[in-house]
N, C-alpha and C positions, 0 to 999 in steps of 0.2 A: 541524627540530625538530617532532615531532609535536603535532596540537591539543592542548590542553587539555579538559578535558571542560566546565569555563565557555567555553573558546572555542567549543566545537562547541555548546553550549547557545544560546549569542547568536547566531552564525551562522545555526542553525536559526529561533528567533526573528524573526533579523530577515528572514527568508523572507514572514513575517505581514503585514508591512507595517504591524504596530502594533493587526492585529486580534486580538482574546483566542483565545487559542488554542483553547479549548472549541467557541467559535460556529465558526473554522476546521472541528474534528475533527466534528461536525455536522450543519454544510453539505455539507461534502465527499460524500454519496454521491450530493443531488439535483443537485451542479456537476456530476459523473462522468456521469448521467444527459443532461445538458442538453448538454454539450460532447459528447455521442454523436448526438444526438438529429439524427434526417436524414440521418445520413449512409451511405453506400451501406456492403454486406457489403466491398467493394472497397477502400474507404479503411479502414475498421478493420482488414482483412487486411493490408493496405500495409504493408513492412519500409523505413524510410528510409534504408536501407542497408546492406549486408553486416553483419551481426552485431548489427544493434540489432532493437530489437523495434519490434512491431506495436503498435496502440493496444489491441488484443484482449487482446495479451502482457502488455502491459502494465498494464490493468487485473485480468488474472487474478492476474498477480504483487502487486498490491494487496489482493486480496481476500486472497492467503496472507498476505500480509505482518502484515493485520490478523489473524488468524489465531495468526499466532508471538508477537504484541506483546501479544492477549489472554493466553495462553501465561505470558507471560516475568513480564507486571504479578501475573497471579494467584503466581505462584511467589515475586517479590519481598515480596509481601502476606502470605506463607505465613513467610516469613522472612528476618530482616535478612541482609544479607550475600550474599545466595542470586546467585551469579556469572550474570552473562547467558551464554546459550547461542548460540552463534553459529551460522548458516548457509550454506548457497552457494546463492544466490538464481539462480545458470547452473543448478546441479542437479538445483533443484527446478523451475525451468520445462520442464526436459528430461524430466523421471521424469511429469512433470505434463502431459505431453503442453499448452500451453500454446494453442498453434495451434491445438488441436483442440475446447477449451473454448465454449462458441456464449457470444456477449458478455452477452447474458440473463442467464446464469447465473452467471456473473463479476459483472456489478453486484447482483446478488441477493444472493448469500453474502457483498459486500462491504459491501449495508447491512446485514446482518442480523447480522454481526457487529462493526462498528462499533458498531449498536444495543446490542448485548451486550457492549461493551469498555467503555464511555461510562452505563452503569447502576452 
């Protein structure tokens, strides 16, 4: 049986560990920051295996991600009802050249639109 969207709600939730979700959305881009910080071009490049991504990848796919979510919130705001739009987060890392992204630039456009999602 498929989630619920209260189940999927409290699942994510209790991701928090009971911290307010706000200070989470927040924090989140000086943690991105600091869980990079020192470490070699080498380790962020690094694929921990066949088909998963990089921390590089990874973070860029966040910076879209926040991207889509600014996106999707504004259009809900715009009006009720308004269906999410879905995406294939393989296709945009491919088209997005993802690997090729320098990490700088990935956490830059991921706080600065968080900054703008979070206003």
């Amino acid at each position: 049986m498929p989630e619920t969207p209260q189940q999927y709600t409290a699942r994510i939730l209790a991701t928090l560990g009971g911290q307010p979700p706000l200070e989470v959305l927040t924090a989140t881009p000086a943690k991105l920051s600091s869980l990079v910080k020192g470490k070699s071009s080498a380790e962020i490049a690094r694929k921990p295996a066949p088909g998963k991504w990089s921390v590089a990848e990874i973070i860029a796919h966040l910076a879209d991600v926040e991207m889509v979510i600014g996106y999707r919130l504004r259009k809900i705001l715009e009006a009720d009802g308004t269906p999410i739009q879905a995406y294939d987060q393989d296709v945009w890392a491919g088209f997005s050249n993802y690997e090729a992204i320098p990490l700088e630039e990935s956490l830059h456009k991921q706080t600065i639109l968080r900054a703008s999602n979070l206003r």
